[in-house]
Backbone as XML, in Angstrom:
<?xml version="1.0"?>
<chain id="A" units="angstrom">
  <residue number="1" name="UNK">
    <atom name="N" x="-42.951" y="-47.717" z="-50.416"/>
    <atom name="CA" x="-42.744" y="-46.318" z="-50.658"/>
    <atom name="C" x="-44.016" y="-45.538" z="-50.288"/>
  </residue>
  <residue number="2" name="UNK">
    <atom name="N" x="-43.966" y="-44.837" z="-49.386"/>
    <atom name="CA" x="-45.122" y="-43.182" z="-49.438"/>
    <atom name="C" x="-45.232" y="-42.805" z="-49.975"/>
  </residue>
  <residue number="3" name="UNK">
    <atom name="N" x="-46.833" y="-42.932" z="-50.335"/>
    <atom name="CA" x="-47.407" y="-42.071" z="-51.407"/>
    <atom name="C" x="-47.203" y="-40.402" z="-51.560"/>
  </residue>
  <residue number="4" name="UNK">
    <atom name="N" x="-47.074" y="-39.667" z="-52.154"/>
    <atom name="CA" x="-46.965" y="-38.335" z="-52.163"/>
    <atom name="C" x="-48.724" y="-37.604" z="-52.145"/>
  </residue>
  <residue number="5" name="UNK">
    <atom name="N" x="-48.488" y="-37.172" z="-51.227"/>
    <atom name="CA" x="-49.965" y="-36.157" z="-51.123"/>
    <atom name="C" x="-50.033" y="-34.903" z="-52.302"/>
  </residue>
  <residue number="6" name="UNK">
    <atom name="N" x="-50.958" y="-34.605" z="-52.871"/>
    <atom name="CA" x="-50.740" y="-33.568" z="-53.415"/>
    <atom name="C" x="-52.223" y="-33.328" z="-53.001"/>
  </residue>
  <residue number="7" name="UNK">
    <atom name="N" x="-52.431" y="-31.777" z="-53.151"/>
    <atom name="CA" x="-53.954" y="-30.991" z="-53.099"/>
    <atom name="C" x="-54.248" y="-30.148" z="-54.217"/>
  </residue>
  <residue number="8" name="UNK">
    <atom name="N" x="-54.705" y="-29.735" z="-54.855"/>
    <atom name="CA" x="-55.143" y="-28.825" z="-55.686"/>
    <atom name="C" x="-56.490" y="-28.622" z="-55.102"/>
  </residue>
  <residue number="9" name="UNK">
    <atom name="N" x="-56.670" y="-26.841" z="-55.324"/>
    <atom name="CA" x="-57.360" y="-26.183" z="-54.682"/>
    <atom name="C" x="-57.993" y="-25.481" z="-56.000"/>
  </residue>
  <residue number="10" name="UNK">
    <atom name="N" x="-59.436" y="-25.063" z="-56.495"/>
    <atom name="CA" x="-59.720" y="-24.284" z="-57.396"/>
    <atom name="C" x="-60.586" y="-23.381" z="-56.716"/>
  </residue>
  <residue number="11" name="UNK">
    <atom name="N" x="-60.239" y="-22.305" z="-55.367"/>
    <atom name="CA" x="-61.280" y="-21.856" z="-54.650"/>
    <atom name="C" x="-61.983" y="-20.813" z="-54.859"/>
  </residue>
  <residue number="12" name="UNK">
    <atom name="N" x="-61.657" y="-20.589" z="-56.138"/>
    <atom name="CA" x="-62.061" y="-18.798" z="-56.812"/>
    <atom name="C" x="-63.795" y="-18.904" z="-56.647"/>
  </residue>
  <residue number="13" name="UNK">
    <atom name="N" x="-64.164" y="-19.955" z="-57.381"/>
    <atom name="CA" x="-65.664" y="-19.664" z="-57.343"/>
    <atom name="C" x="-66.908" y="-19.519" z="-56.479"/>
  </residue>
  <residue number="14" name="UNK">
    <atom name="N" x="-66.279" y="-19.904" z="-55.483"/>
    <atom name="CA" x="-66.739" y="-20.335" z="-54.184"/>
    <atom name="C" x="-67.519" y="-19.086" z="-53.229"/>
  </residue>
  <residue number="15" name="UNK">
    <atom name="N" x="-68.493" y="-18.772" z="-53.240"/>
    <atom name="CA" x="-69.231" y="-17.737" z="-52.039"/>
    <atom name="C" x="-70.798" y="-18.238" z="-52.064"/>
  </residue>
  <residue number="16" name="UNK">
    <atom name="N" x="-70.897" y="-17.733" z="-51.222"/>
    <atom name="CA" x="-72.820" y="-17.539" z="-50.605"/>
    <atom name="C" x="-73.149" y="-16.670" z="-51.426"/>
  </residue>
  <residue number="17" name="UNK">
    <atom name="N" x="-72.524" y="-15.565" z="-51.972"/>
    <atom name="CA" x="-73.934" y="-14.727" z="-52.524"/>
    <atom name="C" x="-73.715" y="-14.728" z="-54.481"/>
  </residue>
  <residue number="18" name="UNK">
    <atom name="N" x="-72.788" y="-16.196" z="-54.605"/>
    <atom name="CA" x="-72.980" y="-16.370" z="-55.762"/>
    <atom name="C" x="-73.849" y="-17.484" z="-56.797"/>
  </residue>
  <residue number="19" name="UNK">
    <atom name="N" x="-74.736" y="-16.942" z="-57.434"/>
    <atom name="CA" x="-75.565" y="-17.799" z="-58.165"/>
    <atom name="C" x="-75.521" y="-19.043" z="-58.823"/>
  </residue>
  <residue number="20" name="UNK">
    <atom name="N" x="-76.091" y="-19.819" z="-58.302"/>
    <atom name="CA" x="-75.498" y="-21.615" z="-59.037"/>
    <atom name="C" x="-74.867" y="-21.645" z="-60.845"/>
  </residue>
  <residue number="21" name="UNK">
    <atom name="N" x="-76.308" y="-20.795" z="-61.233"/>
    <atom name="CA" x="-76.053" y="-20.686" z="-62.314"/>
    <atom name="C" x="-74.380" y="-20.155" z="-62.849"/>
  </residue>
  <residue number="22" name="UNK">
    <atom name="N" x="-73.859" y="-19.419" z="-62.464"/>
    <atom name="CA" x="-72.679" y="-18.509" z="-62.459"/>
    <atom name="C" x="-71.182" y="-19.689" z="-61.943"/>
  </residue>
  <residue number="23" name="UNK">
    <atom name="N" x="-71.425" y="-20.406" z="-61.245"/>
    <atom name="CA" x="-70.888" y="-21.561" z="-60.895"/>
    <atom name="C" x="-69.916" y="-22.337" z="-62.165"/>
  </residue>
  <residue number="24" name="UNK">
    <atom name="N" x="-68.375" y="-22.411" z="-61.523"/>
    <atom name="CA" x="-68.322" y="-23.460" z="-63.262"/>
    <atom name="C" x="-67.126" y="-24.080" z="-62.832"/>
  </residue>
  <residue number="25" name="UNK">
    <atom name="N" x="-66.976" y="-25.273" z="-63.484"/>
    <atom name="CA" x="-66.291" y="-26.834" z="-63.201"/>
    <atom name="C" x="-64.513" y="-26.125" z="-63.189"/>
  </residue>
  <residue number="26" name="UNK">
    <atom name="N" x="-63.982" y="-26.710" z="-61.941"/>
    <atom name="CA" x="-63.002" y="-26.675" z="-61.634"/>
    <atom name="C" x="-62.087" y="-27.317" z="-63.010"/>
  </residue>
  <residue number="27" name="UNK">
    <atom name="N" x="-62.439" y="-27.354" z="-64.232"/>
    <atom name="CA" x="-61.339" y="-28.404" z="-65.110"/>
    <atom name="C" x="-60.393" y="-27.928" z="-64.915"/>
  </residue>
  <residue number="28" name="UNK">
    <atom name="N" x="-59.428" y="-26.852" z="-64.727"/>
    <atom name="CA" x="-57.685" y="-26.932" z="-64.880"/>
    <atom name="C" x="-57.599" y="-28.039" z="-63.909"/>
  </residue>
  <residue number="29" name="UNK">
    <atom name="N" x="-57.528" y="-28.071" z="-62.538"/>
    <atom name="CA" x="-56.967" y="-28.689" z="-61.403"/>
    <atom name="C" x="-57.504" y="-29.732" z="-61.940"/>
  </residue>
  <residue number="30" name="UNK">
    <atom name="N" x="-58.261" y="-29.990" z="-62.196"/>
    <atom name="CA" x="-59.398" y="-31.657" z="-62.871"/>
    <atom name="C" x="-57.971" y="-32.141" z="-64.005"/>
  </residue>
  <residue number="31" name="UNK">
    <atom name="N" x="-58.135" y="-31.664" z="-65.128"/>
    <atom name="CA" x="-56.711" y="-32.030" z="-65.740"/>
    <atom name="C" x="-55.515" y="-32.363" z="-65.293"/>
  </residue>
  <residue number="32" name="UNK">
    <atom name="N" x="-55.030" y="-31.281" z="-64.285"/>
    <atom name="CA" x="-53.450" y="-31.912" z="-63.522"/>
    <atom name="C" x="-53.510" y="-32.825" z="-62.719"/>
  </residue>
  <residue number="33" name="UNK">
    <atom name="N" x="-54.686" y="-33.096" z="-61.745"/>
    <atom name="CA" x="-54.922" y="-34.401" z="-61.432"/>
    <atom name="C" x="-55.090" y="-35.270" z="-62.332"/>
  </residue>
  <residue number="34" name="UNK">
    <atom name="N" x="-55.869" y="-35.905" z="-63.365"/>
    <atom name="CA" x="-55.893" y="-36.168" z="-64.294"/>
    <atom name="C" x="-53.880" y="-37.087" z="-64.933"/>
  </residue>
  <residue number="35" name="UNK">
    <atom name="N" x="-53.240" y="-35.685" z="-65.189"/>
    <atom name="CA" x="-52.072" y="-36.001" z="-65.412"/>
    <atom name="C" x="-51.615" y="-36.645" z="-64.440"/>
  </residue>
  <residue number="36" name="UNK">
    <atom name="N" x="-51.366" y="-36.103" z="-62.921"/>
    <atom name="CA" x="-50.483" y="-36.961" z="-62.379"/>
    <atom name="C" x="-50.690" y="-38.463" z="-61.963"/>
  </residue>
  <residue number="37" name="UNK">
    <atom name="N" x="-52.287" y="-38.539" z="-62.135"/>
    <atom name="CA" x="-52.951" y="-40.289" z="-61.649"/>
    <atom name="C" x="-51.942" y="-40.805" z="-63.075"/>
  </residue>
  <residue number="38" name="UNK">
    <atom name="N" x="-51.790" y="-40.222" z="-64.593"/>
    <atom name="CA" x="-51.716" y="-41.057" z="-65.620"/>
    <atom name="C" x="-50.105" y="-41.367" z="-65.237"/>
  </residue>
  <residue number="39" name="UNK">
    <atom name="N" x="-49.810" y="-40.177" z="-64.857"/>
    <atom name="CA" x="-48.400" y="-40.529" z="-64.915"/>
    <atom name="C" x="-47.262" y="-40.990" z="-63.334"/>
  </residue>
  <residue number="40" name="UNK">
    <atom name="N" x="-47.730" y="-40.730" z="-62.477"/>
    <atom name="CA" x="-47.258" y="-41.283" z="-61.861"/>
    <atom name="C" x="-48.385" y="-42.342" z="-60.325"/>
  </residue>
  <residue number="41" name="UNK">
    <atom name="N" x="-49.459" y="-42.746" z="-61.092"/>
    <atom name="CA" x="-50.282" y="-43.682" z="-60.794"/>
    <atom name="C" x="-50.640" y="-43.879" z="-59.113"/>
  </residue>
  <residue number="42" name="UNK">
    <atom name="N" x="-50.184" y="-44.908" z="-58.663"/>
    <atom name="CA" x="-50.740" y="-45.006" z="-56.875"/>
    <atom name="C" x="-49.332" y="-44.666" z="-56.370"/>
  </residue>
  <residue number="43" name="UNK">
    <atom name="N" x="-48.184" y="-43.860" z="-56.908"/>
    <atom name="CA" x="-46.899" y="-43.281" z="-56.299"/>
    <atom name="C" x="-47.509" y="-41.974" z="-55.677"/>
  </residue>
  <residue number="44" name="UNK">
    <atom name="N" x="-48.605" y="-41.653" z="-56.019"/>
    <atom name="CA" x="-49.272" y="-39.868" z="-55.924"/>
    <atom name="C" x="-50.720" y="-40.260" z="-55.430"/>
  </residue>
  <residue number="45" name="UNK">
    <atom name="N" x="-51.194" y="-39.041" z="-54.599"/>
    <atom name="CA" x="-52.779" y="-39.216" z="-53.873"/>
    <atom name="C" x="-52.812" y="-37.827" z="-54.298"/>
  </residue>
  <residue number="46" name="UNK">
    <atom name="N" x="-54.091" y="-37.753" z="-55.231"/>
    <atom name="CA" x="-54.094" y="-36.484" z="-55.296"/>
    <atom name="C" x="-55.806" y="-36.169" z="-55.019"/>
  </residue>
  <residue number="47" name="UNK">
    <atom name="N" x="-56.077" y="-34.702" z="-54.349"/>
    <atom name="CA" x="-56.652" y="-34.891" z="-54.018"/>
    <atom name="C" x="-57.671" y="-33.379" z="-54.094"/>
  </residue>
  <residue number="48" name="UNK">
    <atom name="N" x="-59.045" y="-32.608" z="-54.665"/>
    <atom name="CA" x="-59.215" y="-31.164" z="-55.422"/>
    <atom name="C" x="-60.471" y="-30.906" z="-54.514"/>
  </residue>
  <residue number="49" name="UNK">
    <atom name="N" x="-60.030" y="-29.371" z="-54.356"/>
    <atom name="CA" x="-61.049" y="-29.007" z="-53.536"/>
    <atom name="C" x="-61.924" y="-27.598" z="-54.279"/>
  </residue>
  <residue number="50" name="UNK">
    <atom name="N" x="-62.670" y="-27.215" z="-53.898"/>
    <atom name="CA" x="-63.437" y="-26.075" z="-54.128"/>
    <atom name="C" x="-63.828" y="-24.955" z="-53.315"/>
  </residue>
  <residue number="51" name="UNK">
    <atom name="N" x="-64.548" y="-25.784" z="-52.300"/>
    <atom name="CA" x="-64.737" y="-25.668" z="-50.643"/>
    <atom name="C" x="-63.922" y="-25.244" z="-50.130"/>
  </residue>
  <residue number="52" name="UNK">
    <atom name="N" x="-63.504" y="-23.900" z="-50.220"/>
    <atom name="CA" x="-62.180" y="-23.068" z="-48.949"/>
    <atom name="C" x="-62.008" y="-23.506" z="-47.485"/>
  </residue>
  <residue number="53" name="UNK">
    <atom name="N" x="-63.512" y="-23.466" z="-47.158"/>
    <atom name="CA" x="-63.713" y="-24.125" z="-45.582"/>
    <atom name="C" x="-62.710" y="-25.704" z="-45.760"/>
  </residue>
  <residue number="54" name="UNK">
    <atom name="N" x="-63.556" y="-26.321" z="-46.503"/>
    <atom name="CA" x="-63.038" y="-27.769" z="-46.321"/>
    <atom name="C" x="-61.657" y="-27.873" z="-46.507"/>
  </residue>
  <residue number="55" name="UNK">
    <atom name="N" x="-60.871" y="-27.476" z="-47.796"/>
    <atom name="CA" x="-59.447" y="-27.339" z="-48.238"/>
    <atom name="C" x="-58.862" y="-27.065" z="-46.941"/>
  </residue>
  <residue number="56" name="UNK">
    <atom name="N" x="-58.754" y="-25.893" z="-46.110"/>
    <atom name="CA" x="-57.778" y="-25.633" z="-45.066"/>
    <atom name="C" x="-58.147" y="-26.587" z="-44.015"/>
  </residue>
  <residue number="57" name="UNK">
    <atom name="N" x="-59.560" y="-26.871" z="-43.394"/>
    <atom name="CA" x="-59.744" y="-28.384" z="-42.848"/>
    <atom name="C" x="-59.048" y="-29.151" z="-43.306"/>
  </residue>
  <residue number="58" name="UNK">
    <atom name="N" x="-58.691" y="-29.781" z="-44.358"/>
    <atom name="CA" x="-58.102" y="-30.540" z="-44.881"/>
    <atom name="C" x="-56.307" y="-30.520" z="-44.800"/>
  </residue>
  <residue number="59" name="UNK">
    <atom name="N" x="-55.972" y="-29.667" z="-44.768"/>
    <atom name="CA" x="-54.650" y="-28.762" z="-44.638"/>
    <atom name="C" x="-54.688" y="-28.756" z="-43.546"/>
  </residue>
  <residue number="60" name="UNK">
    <atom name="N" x="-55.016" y="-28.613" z="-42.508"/>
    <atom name="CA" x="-54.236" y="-28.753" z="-40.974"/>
    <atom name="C" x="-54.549" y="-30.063" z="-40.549"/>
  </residue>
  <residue number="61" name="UNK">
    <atom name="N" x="-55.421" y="-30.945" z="-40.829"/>
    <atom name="CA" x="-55.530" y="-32.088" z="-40.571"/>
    <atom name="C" x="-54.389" y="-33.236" z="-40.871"/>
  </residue>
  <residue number="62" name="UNK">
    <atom name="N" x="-54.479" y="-33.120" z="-42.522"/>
    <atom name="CA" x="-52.897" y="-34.110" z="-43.067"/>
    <atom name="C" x="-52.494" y="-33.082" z="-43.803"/>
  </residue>
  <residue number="63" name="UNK">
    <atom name="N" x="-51.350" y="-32.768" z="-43.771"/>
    <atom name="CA" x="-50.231" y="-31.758" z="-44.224"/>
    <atom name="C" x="-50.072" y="-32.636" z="-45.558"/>
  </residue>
  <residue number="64" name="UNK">
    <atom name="N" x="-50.373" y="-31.473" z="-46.590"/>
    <atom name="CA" x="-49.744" y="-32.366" z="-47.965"/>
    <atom name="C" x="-47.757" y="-31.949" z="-48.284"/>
  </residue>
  <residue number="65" name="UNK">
    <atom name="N" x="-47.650" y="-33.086" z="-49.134"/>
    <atom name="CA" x="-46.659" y="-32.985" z="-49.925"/>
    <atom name="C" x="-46.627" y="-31.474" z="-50.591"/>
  </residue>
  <residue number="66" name="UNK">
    <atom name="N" x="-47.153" y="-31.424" z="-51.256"/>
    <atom name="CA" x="-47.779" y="-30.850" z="-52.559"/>
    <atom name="C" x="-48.881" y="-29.482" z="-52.766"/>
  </residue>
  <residue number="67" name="UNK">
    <atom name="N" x="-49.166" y="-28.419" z="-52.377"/>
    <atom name="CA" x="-50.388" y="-27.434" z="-52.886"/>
    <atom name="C" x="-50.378" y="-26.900" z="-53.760"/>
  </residue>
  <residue number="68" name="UNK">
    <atom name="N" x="-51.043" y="-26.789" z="-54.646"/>
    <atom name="CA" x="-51.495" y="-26.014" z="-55.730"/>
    <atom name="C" x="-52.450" y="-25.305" z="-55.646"/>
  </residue>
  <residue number="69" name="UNK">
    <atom name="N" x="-52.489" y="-24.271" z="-56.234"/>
    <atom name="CA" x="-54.008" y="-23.235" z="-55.920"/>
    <atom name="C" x="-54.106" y="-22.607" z="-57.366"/>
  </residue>
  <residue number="70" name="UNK">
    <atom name="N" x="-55.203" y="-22.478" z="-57.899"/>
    <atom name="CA" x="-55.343" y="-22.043" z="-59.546"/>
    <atom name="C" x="-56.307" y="-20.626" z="-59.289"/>
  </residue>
  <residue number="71" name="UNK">
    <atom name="N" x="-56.117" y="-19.356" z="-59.898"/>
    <atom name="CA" x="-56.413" y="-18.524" z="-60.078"/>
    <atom name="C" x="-56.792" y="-17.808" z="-60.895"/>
  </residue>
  <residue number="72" name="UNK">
    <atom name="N" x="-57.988" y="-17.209" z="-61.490"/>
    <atom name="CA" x="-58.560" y="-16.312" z="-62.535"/>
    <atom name="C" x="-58.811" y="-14.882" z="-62.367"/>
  </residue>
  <residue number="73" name="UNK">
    <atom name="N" x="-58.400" y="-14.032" z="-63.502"/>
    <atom name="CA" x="-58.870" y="-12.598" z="-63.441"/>
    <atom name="C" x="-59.463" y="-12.436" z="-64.363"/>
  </residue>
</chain>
């Protein structure tokens, strides 16, 4: 059976003219990955980005199953 690709993307925080300090841990997408390794194990590749550049690199390269993108206001 093929594994299912999934991506989760947390790209909100992400710029050049923002301060490290100001910077903060992707946990939602960290959690739903999290869930789907528990629950549906090596049936799922999941796989979290931060890096906007890299994510859509990543996205035209191997087409996922699966995108998620998490958002804050």
């Amino acid at each position: 059976m093929r594994q299912v690709k999934i991506m989760l993307g947390d790209l909100n925080y992400h710029n050049v003219h923002q301060s490290i300090m100001f910077q903060s841990v992707p946990i939602n997408i960290g959690y739903i990955g999290q869930y789907v390794n528990q629950k549906f194990g090596k049936e799922a590749h999941v796989s979290l980005y931060k890096d906007p550049h890299e994510f859509f690199s990543k996205l035209k390269e191997d087409k996922p199953d699966i995108v998620a993108l998490s958002q804050y206001i």
